[in-house]
MMTF fields as JSON, N, C-alpha, C and O atoms, coordinates in Angstrom:
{
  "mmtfVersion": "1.0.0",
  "mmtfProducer": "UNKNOWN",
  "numBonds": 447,
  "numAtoms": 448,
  "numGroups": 112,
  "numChains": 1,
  "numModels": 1,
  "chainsPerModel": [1],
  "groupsPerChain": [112],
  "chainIdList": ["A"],
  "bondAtomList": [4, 2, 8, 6, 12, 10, 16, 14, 20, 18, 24, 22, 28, 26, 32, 30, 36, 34, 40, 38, 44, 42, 48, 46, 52, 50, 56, 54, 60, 58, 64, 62, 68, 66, 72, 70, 76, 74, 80, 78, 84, 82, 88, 86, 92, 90, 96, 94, 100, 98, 104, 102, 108, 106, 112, 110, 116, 114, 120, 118, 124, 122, 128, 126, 132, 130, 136, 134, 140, 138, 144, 142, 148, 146, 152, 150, 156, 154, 160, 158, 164, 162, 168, 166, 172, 170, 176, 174, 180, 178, 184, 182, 188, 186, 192, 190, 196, 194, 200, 198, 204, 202, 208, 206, 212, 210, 216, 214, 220, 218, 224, 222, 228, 226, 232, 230, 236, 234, 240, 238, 244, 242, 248, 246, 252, 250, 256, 254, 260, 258, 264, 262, 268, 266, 272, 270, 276, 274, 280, 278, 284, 282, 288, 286, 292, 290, 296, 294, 300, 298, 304, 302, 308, 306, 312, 310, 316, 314, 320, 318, 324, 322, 328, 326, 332, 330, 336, 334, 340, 338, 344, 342, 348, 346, 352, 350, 356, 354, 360, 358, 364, 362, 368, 366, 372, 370, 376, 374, 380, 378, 384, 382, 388, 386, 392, 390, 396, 394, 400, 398, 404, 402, 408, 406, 412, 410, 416, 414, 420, 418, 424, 422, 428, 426, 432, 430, 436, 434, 440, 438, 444, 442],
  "bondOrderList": [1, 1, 1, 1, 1, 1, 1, 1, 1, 1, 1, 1, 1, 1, 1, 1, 1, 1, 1, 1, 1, 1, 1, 1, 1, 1, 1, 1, 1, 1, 1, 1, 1, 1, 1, 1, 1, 1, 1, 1, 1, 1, 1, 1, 1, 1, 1, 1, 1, 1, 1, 1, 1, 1, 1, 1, 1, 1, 1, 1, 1, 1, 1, 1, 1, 1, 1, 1, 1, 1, 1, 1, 1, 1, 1, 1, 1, 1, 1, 1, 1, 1, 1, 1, 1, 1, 1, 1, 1, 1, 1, 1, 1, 1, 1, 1, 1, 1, 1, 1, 1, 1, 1, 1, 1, 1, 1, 1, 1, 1, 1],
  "groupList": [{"groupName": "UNK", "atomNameList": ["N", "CA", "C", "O"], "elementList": ["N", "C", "C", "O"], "formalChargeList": [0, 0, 0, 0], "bondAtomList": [1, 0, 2, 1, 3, 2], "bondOrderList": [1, 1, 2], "singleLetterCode": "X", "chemCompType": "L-PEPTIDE LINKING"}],
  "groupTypeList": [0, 0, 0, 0, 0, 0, 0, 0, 0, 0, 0, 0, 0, 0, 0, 0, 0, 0, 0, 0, 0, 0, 0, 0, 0, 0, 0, 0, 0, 0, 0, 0, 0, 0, 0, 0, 0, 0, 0, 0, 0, 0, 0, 0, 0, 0, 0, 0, 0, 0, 0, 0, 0, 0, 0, 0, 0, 0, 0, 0, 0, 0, 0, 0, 0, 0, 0, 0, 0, 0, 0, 0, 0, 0, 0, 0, 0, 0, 0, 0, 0, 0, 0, 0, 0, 0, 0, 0, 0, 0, 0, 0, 0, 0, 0, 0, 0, 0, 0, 0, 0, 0, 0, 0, 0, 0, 0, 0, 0, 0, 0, 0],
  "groupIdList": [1, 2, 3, 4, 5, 6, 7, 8, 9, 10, 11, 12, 13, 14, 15, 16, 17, 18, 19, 20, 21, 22, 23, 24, 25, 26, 27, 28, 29, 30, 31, 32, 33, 34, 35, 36, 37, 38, 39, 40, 41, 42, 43, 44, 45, 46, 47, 48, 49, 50, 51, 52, 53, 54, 55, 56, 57, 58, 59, 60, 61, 62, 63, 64, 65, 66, 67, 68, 69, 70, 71, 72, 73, 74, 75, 76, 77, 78, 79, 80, 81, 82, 83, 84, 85, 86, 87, 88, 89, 90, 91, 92, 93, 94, 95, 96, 97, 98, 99, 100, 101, 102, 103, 104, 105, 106, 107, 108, 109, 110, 111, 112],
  "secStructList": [7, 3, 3, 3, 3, 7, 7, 5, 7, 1, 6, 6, 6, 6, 1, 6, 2, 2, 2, 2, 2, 6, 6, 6, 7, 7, 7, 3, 3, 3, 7, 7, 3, 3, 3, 7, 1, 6, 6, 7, 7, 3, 3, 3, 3, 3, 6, 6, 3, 3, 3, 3, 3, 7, 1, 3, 3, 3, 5, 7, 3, 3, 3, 3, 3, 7, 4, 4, 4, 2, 2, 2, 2, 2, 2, 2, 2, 2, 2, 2, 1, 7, 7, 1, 1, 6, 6, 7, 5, 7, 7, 3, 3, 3, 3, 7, 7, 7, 7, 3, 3, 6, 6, 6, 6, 3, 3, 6, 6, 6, 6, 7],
  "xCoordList": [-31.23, -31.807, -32.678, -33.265, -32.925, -33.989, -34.468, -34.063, -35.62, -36.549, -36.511, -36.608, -36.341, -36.06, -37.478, -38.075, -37.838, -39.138, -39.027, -38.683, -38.938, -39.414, -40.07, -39.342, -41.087, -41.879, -41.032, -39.966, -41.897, -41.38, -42.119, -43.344, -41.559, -42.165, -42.266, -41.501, -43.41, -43.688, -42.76, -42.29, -42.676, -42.088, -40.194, -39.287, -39.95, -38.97, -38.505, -37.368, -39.202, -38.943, -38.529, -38.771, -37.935, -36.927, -35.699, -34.83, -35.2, -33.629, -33.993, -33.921, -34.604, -34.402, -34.223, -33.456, -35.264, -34.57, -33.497, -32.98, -32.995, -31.431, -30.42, -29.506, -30.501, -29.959, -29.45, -28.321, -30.59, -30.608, -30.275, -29.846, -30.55, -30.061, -28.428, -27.447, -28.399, -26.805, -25.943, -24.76, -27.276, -25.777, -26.267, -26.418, -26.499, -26.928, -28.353, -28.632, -28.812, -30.055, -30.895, -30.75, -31.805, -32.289, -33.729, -34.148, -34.36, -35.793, -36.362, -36.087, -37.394, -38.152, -39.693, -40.089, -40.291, -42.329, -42.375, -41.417, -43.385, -43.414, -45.225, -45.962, -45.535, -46.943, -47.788, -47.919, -48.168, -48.971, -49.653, -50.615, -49.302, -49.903, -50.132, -49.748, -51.164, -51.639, -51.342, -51.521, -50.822, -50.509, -50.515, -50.88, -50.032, -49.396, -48.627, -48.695, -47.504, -46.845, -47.019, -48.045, -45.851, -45.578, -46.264, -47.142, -46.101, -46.776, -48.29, -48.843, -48.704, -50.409, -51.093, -51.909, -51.158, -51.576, -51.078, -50.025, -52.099, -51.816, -53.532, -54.637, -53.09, -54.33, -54.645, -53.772, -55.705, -55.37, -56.863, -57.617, -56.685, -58.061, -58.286, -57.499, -59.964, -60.435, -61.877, -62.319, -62.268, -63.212, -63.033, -64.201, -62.188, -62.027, -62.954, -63.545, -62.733, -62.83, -62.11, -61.187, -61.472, -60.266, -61.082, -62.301, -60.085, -59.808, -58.954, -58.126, -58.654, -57.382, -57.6, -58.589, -56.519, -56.095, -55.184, -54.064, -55.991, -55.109, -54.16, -53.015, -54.799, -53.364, -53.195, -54.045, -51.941, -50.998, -50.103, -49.468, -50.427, -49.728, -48.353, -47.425, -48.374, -46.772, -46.626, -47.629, -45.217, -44.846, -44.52, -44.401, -44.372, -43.799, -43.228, -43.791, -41.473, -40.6, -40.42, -40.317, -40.472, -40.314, -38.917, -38.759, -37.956, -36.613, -36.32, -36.438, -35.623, -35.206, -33.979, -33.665, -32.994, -31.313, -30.552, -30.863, -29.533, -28.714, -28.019, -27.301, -27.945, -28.131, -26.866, -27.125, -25.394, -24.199, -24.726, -24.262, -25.696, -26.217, -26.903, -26.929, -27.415, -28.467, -28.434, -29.496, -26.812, -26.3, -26.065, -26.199, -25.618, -25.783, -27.08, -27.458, -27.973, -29.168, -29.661, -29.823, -29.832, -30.371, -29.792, -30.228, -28.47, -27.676, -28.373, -28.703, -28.428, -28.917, -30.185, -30.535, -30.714, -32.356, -32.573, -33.454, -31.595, -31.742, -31.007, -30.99, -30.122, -29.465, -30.213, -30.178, -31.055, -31.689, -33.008, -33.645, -33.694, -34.813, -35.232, -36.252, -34.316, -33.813, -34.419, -34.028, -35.329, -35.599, -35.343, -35.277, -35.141, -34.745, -36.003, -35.914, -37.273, -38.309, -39.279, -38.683, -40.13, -40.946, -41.637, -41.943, -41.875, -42.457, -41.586, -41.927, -40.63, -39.613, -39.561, -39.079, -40.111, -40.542, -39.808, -39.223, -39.788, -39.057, -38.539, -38.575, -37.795, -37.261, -37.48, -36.806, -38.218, -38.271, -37.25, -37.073, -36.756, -35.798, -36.62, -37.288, -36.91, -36.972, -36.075, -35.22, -36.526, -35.757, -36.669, -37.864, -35.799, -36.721, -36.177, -35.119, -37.502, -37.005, -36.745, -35.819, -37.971, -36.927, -38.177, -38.842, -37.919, -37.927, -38.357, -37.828, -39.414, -39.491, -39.598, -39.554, -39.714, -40.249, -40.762, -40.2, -42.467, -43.269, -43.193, -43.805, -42.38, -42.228, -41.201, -41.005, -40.328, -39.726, -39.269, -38.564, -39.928, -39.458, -38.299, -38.051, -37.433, -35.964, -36.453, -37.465, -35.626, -35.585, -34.463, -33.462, -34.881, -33.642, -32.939, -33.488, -31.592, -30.295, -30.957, -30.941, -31.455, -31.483, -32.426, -32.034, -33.944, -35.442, -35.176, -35.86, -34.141, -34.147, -33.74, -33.711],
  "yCoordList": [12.34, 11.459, 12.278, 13.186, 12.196, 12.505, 11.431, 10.27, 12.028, 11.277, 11.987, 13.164, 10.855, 11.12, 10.785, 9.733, 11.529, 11.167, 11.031, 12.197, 10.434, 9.905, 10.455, 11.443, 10.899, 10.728, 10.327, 10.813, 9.029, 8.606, 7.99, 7.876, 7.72, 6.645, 5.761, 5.466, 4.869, 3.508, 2.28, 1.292, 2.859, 1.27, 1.848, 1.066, 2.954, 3.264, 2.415, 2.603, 1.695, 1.172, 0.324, -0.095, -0.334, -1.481, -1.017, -1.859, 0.086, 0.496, 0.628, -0.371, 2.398, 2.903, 1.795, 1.95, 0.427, -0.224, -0.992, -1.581, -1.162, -1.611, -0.881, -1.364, 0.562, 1.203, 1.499, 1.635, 1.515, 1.515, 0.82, 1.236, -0.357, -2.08, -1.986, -2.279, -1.646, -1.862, -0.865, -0.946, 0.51, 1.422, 1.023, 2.059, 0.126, -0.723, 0.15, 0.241, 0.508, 0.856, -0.686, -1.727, -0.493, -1.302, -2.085, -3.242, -0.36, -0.479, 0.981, 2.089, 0.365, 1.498, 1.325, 0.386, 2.033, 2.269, 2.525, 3.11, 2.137, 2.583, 2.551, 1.732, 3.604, 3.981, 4.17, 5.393, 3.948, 4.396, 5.906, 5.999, 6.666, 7.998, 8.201, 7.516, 9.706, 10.396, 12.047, 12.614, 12.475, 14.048, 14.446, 13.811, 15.65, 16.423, 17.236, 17.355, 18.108, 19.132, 19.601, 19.503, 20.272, 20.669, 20.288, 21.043, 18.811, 18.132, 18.4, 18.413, 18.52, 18.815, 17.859, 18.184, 16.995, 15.313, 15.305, 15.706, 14.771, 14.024, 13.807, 13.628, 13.927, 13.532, 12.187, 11.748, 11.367, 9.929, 10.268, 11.202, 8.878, 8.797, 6.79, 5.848, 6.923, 5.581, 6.01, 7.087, 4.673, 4.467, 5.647, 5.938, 6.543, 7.591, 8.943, 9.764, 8.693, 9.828, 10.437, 9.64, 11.628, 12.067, 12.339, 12.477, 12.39, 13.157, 13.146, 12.283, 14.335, 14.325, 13.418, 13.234, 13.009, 12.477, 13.73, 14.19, 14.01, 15.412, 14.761, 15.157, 13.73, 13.247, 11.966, 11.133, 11.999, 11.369, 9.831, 10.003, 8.317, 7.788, 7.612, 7.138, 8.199, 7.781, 7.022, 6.371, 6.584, 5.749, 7.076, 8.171, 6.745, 7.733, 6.432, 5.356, 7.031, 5.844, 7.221, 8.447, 5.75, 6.793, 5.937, 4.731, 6.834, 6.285, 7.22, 8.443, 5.987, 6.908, 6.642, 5.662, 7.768, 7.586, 8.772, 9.951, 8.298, 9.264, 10.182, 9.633, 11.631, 12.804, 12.279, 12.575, 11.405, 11.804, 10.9, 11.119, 10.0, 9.212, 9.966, 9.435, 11.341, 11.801, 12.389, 12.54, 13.022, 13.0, 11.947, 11.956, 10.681, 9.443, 9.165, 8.984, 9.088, 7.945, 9.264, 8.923, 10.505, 11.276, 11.354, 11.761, 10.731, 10.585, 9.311, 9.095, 8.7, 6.739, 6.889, 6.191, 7.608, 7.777, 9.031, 8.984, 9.74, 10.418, 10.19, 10.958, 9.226, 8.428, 7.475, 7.047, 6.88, 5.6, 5.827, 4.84, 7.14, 7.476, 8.235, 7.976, 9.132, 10.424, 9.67, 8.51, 10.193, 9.821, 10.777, 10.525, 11.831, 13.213, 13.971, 14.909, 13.454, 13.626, 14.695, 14.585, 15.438, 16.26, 15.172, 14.135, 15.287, 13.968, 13.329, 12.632, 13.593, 12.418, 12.279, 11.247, 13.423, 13.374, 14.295, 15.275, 14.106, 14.969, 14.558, 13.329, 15.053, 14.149, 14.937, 15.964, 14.891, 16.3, 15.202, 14.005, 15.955, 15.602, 15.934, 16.928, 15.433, 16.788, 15.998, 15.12, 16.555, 16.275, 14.709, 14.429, 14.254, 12.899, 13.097, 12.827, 13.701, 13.863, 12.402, 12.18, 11.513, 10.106, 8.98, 8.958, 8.497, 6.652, 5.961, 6.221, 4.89, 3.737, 2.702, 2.91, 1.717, 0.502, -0.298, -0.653, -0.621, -0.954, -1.853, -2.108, -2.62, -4.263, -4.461, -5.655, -3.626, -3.969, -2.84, -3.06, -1.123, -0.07, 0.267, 1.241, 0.127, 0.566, 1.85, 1.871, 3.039, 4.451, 4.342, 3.647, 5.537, 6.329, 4.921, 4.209, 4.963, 4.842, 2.853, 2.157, 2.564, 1.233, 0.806, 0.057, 1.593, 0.987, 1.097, 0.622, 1.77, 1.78, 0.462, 0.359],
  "zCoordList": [2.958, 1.965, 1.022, 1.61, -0.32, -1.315, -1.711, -1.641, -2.256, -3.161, -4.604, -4.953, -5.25, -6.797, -7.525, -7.298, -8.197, -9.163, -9.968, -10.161, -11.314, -12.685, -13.359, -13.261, -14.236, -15.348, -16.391, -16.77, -16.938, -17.745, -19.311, -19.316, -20.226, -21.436, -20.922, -20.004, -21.381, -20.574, -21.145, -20.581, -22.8, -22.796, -22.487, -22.773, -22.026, -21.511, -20.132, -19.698, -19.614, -18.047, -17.931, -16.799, -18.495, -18.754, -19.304, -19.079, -20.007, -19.943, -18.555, -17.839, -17.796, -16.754, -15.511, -14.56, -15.77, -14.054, -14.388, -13.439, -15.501, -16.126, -15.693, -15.025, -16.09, -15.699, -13.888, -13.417, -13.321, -12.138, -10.985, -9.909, -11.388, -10.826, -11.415, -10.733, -12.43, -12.603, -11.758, -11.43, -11.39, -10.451, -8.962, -8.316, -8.368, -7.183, -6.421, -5.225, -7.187, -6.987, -6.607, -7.248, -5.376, -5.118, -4.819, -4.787, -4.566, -4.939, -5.048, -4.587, -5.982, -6.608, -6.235, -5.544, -6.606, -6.562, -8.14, -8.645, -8.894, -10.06, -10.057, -9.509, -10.778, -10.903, -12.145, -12.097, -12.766, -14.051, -13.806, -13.045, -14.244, -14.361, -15.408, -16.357, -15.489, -16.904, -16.375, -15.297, -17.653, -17.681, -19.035, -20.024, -18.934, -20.354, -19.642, -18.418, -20.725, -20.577, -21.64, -22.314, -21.963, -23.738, -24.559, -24.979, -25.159, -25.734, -25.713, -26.812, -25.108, -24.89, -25.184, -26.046, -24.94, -25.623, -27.247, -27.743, -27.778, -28.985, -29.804, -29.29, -31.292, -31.955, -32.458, -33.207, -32.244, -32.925, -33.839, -34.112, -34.064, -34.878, -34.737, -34.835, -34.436, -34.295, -35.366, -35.766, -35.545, -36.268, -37.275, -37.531, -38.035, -38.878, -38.586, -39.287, -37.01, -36.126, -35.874, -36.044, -35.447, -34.774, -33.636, -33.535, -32.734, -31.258, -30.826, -31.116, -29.684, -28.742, -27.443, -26.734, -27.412, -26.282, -25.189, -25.415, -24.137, -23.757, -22.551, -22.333, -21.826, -20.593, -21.364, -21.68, -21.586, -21.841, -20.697, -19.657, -21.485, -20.459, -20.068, -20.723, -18.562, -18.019, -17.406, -17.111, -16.781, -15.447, -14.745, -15.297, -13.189, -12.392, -11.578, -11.377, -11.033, -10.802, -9.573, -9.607, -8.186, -7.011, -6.512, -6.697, -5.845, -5.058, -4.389, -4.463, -3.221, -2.004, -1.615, -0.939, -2.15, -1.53, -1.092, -1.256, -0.525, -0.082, -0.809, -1.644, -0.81, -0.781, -2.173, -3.339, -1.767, -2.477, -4.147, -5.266, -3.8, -4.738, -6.275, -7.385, -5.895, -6.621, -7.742, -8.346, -8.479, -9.859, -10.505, -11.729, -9.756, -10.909, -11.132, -12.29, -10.054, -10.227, -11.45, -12.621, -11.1, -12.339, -13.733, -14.81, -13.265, -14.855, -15.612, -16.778, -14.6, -15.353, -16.025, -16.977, -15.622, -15.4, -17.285, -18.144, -17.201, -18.379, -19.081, -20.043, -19.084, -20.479, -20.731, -21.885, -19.831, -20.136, -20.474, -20.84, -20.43, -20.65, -22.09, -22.729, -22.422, -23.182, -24.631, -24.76, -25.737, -27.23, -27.783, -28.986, -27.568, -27.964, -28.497, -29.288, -27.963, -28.656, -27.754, -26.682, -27.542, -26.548, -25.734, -26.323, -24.619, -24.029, -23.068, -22.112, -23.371, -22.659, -21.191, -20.724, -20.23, -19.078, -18.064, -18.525, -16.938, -16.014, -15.109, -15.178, -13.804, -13.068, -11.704, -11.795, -10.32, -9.168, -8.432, -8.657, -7.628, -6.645, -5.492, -5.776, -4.043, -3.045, -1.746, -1.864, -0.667, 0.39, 1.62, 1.724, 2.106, 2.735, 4.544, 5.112, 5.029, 6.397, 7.41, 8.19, 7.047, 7.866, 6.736, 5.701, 7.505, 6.75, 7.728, 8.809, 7.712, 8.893, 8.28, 7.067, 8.53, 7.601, 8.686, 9.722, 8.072, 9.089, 9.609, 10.646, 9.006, 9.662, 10.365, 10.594, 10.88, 11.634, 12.617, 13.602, 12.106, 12.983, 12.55, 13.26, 11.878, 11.51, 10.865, 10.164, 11.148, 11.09, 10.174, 10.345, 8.608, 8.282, 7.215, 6.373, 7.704, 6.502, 6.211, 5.196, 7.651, 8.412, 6.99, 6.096, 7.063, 6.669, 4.636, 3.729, 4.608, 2.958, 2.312, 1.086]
}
């Protein structure tokens, strides 16, 4: 099993769980985070002030599937995410040694 990670545009999260629900994806965690990369924040201006804004808001979209699953769900996820713009986010993959689900003890393929 892996776990797939997200960073994402926020008002991006409605293609991405479109996307996702349509390839029988079934549940996700989704988080509000702040970062930068590249981008390095951004300059705004209030009251005809400027300042930077240096972390930047994201979603972070967490999923957990099986290993043969993990080129589509990353395909859905970057067609449905993609503005062609700096920012657009990233995606970590890593590895998921087991699974329980507390309410009932089911291990693994069972608790997802």
């Amino acid at each position: 099993m892996k776990r797939v990670e997200a960073i994402i545009r926020p008002f991006k999260l409605d293609e991405v769980k479109i996307a996702l629900v349509n390839a029988g994806i079934v549940g996700m965690t989704v988080s509000e985070v702040r970062g930068f990369g590249r981008q390095k924040g951004q300059t705004e201006r209030y009251r005809g002030s400027e300042y930077t804004v240096e972390f930047l808001q994201k979603l972070k979209i967490e999923i957990v599937i099986e290993d043969d699953q993990v080129d589509m769900v990353v395909d859905r996820i970057v067609n449905a995410a993609r503005t062609g713009e700096i920012g657009d986010g990233k995606i970590f993959i890593a590895p998921v040694d087991q699974i329980v689900r507390i309410r009932t003890g089911e291990k693994n393929q069972e608790a997802i």
